[in-house]
VEXKOLDREN-353906 format. One record per residue: z, y, x of N, C-alpha, C, CB in turn. Coordinates in steps of 0.05 Angstrom, whole numbers, plus 5000, padded with zeros to 4 digits. Glycine has a CB too. Layout:
! residues N
ZYXZYXZYXZYX
...
//
This chain:
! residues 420
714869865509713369735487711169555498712269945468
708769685521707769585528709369325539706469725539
710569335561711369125570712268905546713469215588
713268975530714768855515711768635502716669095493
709168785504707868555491706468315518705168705470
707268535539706368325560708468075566705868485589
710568145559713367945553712267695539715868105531
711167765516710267565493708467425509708767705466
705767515521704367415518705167175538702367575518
706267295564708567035589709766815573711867195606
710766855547712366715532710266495528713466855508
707666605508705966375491705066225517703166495468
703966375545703566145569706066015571702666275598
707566065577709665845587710465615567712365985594
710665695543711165515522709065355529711165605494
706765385524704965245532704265005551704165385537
704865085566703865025594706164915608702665285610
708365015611711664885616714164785606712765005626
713764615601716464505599719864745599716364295627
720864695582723064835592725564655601723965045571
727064795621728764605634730864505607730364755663
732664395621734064155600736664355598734863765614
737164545614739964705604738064915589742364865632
736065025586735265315563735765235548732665455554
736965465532737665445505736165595484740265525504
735265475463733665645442735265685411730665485438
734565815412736565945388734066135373739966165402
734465915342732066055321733666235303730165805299
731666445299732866645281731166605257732866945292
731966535234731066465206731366635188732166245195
733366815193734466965166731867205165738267135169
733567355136732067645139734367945148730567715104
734568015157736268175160736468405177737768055162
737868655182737968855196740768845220737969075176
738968795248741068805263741569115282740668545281
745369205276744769425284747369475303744169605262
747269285321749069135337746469155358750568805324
746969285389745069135414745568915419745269235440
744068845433743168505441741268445462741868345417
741868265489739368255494739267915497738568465520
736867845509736967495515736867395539734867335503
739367245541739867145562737467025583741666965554
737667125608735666935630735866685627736166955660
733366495618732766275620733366225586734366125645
733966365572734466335550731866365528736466495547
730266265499729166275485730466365463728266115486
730166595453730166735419727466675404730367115418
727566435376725566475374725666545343723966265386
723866765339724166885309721766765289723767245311
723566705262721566615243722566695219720866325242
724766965221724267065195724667385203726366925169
725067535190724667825191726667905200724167955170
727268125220729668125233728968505238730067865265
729668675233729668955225732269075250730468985187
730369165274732369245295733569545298731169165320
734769575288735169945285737270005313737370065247
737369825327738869865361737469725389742169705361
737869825416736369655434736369375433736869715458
733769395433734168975447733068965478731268655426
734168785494733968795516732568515519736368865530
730868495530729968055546730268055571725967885545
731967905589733167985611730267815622736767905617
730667925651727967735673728867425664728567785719
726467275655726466915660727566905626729466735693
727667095603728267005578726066965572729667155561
725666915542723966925526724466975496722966725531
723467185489723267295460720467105448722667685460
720866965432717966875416718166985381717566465416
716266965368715567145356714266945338714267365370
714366825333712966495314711066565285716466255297
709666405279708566505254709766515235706766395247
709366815213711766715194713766925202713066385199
713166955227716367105236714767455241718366915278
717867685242716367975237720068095252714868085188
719068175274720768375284719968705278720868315313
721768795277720869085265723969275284720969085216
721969495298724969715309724069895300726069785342
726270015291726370215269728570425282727370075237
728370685267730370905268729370975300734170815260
731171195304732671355320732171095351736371425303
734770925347735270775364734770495377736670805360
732370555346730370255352728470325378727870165321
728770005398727870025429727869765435729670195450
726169695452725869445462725169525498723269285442
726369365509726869345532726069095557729069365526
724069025559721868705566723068735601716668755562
724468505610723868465638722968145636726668525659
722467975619721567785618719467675593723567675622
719267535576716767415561717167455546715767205559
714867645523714967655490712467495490714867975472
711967355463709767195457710567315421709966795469
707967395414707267385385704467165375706567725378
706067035371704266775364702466835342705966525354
700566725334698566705311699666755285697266445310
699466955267701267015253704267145254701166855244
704967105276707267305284706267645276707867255323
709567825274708568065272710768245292708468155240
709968435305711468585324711168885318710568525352
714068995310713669255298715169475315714769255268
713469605324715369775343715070155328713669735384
716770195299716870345291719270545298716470255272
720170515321722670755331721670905334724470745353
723171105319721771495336723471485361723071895312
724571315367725771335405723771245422728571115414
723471185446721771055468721670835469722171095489
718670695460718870395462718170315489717170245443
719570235505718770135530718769875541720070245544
717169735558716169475554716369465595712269455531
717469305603719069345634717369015643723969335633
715768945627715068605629713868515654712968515606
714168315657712468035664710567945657713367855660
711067925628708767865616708867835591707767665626
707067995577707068075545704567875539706368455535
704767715509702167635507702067595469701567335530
699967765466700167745434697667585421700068055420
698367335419696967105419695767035386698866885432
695067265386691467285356694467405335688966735335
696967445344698867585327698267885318701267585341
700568065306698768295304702268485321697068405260
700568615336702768805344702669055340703168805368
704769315323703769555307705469695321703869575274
704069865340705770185340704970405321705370325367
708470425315708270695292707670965312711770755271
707371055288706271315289707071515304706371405269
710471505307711871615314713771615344712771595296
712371265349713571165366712171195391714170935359
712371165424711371035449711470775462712071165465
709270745466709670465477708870565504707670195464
709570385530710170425550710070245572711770495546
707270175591706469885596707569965619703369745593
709869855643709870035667709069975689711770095673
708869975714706669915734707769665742706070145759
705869535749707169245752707169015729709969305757
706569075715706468965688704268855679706969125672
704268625666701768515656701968385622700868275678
699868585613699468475581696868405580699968695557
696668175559695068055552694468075521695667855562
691868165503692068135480690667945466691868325472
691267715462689467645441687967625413689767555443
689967805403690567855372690068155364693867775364
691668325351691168515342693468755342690168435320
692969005360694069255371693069475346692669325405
694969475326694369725319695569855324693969785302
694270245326695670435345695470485370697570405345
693570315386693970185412693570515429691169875420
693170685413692170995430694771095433690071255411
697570935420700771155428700970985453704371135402
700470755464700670615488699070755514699570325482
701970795535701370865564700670625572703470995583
698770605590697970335608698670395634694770245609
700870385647701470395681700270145690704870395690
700669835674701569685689698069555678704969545685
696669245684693869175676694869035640691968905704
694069175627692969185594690268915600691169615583
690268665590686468585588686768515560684868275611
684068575545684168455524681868265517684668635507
682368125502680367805493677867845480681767595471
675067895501672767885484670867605476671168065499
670867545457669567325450667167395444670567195432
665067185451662067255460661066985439661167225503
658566955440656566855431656166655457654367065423
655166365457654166175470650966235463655465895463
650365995467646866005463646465905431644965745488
644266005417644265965398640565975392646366155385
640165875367638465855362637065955336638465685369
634766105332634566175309630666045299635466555311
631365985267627665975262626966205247626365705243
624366315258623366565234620166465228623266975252
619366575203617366575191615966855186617966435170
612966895198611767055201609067005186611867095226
608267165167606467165154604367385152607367115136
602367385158599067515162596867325144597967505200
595067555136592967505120591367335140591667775107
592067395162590067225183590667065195588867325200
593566975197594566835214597366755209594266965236
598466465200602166395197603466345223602866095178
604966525241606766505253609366285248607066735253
610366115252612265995261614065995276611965915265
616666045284618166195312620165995309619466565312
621465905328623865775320625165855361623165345303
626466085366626866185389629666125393626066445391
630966055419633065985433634366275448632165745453
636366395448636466525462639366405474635966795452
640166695499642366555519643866785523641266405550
646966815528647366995525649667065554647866995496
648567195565649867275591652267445594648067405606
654267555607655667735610656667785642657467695592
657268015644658768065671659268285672657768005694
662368335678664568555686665368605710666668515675
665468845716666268975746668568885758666769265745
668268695781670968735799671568975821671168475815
674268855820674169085843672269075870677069095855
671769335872669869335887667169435890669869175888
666669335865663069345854662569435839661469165848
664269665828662569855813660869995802662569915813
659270065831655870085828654569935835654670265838
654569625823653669495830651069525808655469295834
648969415811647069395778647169275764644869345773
648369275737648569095731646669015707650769085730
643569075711641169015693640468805718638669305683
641668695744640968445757641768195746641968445781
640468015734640367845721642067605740637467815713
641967615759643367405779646267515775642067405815
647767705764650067785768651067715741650168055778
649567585720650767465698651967205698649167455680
653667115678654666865679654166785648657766865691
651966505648651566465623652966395604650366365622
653266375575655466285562654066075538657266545550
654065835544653065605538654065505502654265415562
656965575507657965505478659965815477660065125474
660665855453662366135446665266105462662966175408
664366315482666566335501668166625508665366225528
670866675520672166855516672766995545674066775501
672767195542673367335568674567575577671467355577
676567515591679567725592677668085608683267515628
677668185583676768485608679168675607673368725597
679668835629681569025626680969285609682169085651
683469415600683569555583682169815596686169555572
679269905578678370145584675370025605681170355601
675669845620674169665621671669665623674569575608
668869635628666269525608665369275611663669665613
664669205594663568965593660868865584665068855580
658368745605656568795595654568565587655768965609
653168515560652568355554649168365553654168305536
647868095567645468125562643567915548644668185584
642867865523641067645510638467625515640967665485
638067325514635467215531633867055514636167035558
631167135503629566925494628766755515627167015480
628566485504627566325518624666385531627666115504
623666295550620266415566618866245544619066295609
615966355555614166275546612566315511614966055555
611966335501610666335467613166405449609265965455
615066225447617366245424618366595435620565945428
619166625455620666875462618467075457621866885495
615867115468614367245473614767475445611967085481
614267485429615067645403617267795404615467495381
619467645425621867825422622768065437623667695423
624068315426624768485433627868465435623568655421
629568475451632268395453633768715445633068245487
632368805456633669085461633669265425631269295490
632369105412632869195383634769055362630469195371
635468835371636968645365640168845346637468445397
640868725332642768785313645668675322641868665287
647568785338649468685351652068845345648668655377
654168625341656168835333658968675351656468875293
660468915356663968885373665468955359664869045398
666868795351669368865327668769065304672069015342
665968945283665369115270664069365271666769125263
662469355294662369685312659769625322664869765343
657769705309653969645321654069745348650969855303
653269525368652469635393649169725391653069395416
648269945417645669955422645569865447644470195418
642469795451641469685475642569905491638269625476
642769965517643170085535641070125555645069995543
638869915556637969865576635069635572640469785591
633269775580630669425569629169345601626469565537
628969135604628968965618626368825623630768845611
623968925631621368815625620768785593621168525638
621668945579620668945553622368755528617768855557
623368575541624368295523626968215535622168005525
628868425545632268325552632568595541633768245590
634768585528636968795518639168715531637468825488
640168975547643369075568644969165540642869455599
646969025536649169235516652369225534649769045474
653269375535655169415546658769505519653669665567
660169445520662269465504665269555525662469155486
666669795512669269905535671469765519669870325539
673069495515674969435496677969595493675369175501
678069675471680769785469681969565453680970065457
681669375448682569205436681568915435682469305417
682668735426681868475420679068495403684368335404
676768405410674668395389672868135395672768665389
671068125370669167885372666968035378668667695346
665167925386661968005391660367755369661067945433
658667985356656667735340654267835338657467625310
652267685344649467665340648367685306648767365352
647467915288646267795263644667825258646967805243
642367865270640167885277638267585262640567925310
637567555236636467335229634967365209638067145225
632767625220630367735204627667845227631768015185
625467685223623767765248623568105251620467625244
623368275216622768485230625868605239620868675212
627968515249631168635272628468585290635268385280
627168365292626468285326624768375335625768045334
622368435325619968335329618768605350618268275298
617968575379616368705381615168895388616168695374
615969205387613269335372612069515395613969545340
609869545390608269685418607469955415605569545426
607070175427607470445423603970495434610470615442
602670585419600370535431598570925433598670245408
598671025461598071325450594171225448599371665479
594171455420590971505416589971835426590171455378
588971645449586871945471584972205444582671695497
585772365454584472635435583672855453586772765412
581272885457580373195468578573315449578773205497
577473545457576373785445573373665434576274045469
573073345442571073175446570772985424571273045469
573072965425573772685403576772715403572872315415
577072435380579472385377580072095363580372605363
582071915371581671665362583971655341581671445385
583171505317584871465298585671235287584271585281
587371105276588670905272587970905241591570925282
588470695229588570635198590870815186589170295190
592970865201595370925195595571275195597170765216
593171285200592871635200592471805235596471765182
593072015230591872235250594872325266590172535231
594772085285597972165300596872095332601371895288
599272195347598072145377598771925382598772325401
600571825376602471555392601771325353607971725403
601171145341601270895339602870735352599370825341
604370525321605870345328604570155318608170375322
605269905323603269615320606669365333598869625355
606469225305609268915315607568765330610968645284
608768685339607168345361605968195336610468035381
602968135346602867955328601068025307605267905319
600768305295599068315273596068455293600668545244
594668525282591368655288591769015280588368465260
591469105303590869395301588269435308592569555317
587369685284585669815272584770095295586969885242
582370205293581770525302579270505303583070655330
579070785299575770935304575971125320574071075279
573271255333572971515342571771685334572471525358
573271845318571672105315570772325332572872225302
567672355323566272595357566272735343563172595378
567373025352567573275347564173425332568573395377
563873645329560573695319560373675331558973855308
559773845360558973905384558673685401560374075395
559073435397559173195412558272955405561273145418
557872975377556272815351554672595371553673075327
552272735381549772615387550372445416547272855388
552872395424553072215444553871955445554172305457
552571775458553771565462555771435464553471535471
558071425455560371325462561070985465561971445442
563671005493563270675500566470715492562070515539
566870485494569970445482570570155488570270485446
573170235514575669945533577170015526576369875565
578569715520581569675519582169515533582769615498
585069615547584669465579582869335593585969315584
580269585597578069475614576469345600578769325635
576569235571574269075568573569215548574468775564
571069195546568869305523568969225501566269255527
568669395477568569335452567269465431570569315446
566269215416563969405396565669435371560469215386
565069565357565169665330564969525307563569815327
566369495277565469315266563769525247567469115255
562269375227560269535208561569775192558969335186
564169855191565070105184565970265210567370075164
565670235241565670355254569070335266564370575244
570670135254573470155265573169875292576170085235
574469995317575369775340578069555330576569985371
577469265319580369125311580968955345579868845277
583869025341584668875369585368605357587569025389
584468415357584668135340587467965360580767915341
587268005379588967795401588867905421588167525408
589967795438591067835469588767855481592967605485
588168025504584868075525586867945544583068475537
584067705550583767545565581667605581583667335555
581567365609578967385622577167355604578367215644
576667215586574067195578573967455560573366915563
575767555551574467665534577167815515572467445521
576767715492579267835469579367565450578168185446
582167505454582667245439581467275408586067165439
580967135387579567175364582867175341576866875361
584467095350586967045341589567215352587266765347
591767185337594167295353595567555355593467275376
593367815347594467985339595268115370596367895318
596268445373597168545398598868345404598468815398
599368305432601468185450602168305474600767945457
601168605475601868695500601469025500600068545522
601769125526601369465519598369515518602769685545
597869635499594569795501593769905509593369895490
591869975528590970255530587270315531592470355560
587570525510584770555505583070815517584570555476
580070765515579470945531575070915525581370855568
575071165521572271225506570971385531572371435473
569071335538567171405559564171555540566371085580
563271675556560371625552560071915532559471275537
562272145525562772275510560972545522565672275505
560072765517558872965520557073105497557672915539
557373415510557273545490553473525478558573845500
552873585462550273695450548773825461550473815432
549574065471548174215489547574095515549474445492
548873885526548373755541546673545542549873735545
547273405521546173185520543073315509548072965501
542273565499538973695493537873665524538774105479
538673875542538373985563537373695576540774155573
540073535577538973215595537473075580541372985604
536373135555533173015535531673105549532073115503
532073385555528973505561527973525591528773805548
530673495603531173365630528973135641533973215626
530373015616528872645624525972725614530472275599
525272905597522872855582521472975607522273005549
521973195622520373395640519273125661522773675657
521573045671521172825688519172595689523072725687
519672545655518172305646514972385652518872225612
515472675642512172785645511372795671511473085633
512872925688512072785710510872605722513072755715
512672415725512272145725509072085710515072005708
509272205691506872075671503072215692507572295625
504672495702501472685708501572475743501873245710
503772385756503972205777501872005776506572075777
501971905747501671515750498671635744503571185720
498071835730495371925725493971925745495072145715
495872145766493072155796492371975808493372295821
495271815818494971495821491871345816497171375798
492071315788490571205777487171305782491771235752
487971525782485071705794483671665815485471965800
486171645846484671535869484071265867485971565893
486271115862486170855861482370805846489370745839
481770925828479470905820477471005841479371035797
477371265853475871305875475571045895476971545888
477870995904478570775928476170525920482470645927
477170375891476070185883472470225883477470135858
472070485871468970515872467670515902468270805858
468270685922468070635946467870425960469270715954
470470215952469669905971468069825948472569645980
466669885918464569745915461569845928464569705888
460970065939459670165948458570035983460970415942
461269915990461569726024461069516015464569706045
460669415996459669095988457569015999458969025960
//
């Protein structure tokens, strides 16, 4: 059976691509009918079917024939003694149908099978049978494809995404975002050989410029990676959240890549499309995991409530305060975010307005990066009395010091007025 579609698929290349010599003979089958008479097709010979032909006995395609399978047209083996037998080319063309419903052994001996966007159906009951040596190609559609042995290389047709472009609109009370981002869309599959190779190495992709197709073998992986363009437009994007689907089938990221590449990887058992639908900022946008530090001291809180970890999208202004424990009330507290200092606004919450820069904290822009916060200067009450009265003891010190000071210093001065 297998073979039998790798038959086809030899067929739709050669039609294609060669000429047939001036003695082949082709002979169209038009009718509808049940043949229950064997048959096979002569070497160098073309059968080409375009109406329904119901095989309830072997068919044989000798090496160098060709069985085609035309649109319109529907072979079907049936019963007991329905069997197909491939040493040369089946092609199920675009709309062609190939039915391999025998409860006998469908076996496929091919060259080359190729089911060209046609649909090829193993029943339920039946085996298909690719044998070593053999090469099928699918471009179309295998249902059943789990009663099929693969001895011989099975590849089937993944169609990908080129580069594409999307615009989004982002809206804040403080700020209108504009996006209009390019992305690119990479792929690359294991040869022999390189298995463990890495394949989150970006140099081991091959880009795909316009929507392009690519033969992987059956069982296979295939791995796909999308690229915002650098700089401002991309910067917002998260790839690895992206909304992606393989023949109807949501992929997940696999893998994130400095934050802004998503690895998806797909194993094809079949002919499928790959599509991008991803054309809503919040699929994209973003979002930063930000933990809020808590000891027995304090604890920092978000607008969003009393959690350890805060989330925040690229782009908007996150909120927090610190709450000091009783026991810690009366201390000073300093408060960095990545290293730089920040005051408080008149209700006591830290807003991250923009990106920290050297100078400072952009006034605009909203998070753009990972946070990390961090409150100094915290201690307990009892501590902070003890180091009052600390400083005060000292101060007094200091104070009965500047006194005696002051005392000789007065002796001294009276004395040299006395040497005048």
């Amino acid at each position: 059976m297998k073979k039998f579609i790798a038959i086809l698929m030899t067929c739709i290349m050669l039609l294609a691509c060669v000429p047939f010599a001036a003695s082949a003979a082709e002979t169209v089958w038009s009718e509808s009918t049940t043949v229950n008479a064997a048959f096979s097709v002569p070497a160098g010979d073309t059968y080409k079917i375009t109406g329904t032909y119901t095989i309830a006995t072997t068919a044989r395609v000798e090496e160098g024939a060709t069985l085609l399978i035309a649109k319109g047209g529907s072979v079907i083996f049936t019963g007991a003694a329905g069997r197909l037998i491939n040493s040369g080319n089946v092609i199920i063309e675009n709309g062609g149908t190939l039915n391999l419903s025998g409860t006998g052994t469908e076996l496929s001996d091919a060259t080359f099978v190729n089911n060209d966007t046609g649909k090829l159906t193993i029943g339920t009951t039946a085996e298909c049978y690719l044998a070593s040596g053999s090469a099928a190609f699918n471009y179309g559609t295998i249902e059943n494809i789990d009663k099929m042995t693969v001895k011989g290389t099975l590849s089937h047709q993944v169609t990908i995404p080129g580069t594409f472009t999307v615009g989004y609109s982002y809206l804040e009370t403080w700020n209108r975002q504009n996006f209009e981002t390019t992305y690119t869309v990479g792929y690359y599959q294991y040869q022999a050989g390189d298995a463990d190779l890495d394949y989150t190495e970006s140099s081991s992709y091959t880009l795909a410029s316009a929507e392009t197709t690519v033969l992987v073998p059956h069982g296979q992986k295939l791995f796909l990676m999308i690229t915002p363009e650098e700089g401002k437009e991309g910067a917002w994007c998260d790839v690895g959240r992206m909304q992606i689907t393989a023949g109807g089938q949501s992929l997940k990221a696999e893998n994130i890549i400095d934050n802004d590449r998503g690895v998806f990887s797909i194993t094809p058992a079949n002919a499928l499309k790959v599509q991008v639908y991803s054309t809503s900022y919040k699929d994209l946008v973003k979002i930063y995991e930000i933990n809020l530090p808590k000891t027995e001291a304090y604890y920092v809180i978000s607008k969003d409530g009393d959690v350890d970890v805060a989330t925040v999208e690229f782009g908007k202004v996150f909120s927090f305060r610190v709450v000091l424990a009783p026991e810690y009330d009366k201390s000073d507290s300093y408060v960095y975010v990545n290293t730089f200092y920040m005051e408080p606004d008149e209700y006591g919450y830290y807003d991250i307005k923009g990106p920290i820069v050297d100078e400072g904290m952009a006034t605009e822009g909203g998070v753009q990066e990972d946070i990390e916060i961090q409150v100094m200067g915290v201690s307990a009450n009892a501590r902070q009395e003890m180091m009052g009265s600390l400083v005060g003891f000292i101060q007094q010190i200091f104070s009965v010091i500047e006194e005696i000071f002051s005392y000789f210093f007065g002796i001294f001065e009276d004395l040299g007025n006395l040497g005048a």
